[in-house]
C-alpha positions as CSV (number, residue, x, y, z in Angstrom):
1,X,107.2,102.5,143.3
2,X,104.8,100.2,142.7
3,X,101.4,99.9,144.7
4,X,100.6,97.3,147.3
5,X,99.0,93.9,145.9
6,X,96.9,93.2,149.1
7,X,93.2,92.7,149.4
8,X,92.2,95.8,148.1
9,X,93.6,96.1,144.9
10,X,92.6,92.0,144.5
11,X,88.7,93.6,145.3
12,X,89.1,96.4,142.8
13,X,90.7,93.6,140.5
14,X,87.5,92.1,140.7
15,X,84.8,94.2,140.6
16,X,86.4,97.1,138.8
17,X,89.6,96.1,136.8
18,X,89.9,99.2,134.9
19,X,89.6,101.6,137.8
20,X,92.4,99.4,139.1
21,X,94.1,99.6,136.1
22,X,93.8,103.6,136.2
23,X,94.9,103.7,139.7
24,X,98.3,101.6,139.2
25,X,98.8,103.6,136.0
26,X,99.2,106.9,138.2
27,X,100.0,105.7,141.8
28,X,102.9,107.7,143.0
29,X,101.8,110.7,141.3
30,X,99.6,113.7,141.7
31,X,97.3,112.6,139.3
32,X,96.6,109.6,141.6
33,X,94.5,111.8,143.8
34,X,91.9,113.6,141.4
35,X,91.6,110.4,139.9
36,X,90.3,109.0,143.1
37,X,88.4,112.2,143.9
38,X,86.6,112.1,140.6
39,X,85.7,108.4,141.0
40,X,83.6,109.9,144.4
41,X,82.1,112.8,142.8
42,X,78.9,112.9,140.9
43,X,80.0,115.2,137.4
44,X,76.3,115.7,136.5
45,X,77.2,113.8,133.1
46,X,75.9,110.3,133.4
47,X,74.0,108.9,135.8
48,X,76.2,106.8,138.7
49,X,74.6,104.4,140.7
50,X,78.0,104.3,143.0
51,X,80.0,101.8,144.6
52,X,79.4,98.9,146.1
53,X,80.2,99.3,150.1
54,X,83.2,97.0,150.2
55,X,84.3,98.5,147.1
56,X,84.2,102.2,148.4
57,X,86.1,100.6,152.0
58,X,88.7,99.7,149.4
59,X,88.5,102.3,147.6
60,X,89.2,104.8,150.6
61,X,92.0,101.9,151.7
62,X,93.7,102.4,148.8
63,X,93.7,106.2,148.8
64,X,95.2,106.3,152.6
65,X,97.9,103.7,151.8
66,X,98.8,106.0,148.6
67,X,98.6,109.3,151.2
68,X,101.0,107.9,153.3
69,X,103.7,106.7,150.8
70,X,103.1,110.1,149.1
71,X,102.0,112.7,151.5
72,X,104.1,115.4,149.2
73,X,100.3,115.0,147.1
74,X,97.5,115.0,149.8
75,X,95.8,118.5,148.9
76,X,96.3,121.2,151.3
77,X,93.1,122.6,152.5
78,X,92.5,126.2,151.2
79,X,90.3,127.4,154.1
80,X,92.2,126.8,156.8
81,X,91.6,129.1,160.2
């Protein structure tokens, strides 16, 4: 399955093609996930300045529209009471 060409992926397009790129390469899988995660997580290892707003709303867009055609890959909480 392909992902969705709508306004988020056209943002990401614009402002970010290979992190578009990288998500199409792995949407539908498990990988699509820590991809994503990493892209919100500072490693330590260069210096991020982060995402625009509208690109992080896109972002986060992108990752619920890929949670709900997938949900067999949203991580399951390991500290649940």
């Amino acid at each position: 399955m392909t992902p969705p060409e709508d306004k988020n992926f056209k943002l990401l397009d614009q402002t970010f093609p290979k992190i578009a790129d990288q998500l199409r390469i792995r949407w539908g899988t498990a990988q699509f996930r820590s991809y994503l995660q990493g892209l919100e997580q500072d490693n330590g290892i260069e210096h991020r300045m982060g995402f625009p707003g509208d690109v992080m709303l896109a972002l986060m867009a992108v990752g619920d529209e890929h949670d709900r055609q997938f949900p067999q890959f949203i991580p399951q909480e390991k500290w649940l009471s």
